[in-house]
C-alpha positions, -999 to +999 in steps of 0.1 A: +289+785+597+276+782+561+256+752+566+241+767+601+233+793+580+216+772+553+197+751+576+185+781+594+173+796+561+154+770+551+136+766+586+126+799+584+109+793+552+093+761+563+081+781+593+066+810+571+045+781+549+035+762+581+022+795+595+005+805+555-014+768+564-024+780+596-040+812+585-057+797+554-074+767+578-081+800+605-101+813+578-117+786+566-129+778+604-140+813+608-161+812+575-179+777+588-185+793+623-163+768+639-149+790+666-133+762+689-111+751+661-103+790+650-093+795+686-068+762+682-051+781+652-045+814+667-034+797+698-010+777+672+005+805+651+006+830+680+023+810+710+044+779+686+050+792+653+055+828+655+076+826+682+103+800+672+107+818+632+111+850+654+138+833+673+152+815+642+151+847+628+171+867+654+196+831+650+206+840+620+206+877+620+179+904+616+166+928+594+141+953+584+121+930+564+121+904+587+109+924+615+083+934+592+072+899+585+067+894+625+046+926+630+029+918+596+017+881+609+005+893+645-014+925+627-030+897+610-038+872+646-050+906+664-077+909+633-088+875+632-088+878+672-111+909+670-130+890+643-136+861+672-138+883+699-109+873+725-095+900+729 
């Protein structure tokens, strides 16, 4: 179980850098007015990336902090969303 454990711990953090890439190239898009690409990075983080940490997440067990870091990163798609206008 340790090294399920281990494995899953170091997903999750290779999710949570991948999704930090995500939002950095999200803003950069935003900034150049490229909205077709902006849209391909919300689609990205919200409906791929998001989803599998939260379910690596509830693998392995979860907790207040990681709960927050969910509702933290989908505050931050509904504001760049509003920003874009889709929703």
């Amino acid at each position: 179980m340790a090294k399920r454990s281990k494995r899953l711990r170091n997903a999750i953090e290779s999710y949570k850098v991948e999704i930090e890439k995500h939002f950095e190239k999200l803003e950069k898009d935003i900034m150049e007015k490229d909205d077709f690409l902006a849209r391909y990075h919300i689609k990205e983080i919200d409906k791929s990336l998001v989803i599998t940490l939260e379910n690596k997440i509830k693998l392995l067990g979860e907790s207040a902090e990681d709960k927050k870091l969910i509702e933290n990163y989908r505050n931050r798609l509904k504001e760049f969303k509003r920003k874009l206008g889709i929703e």
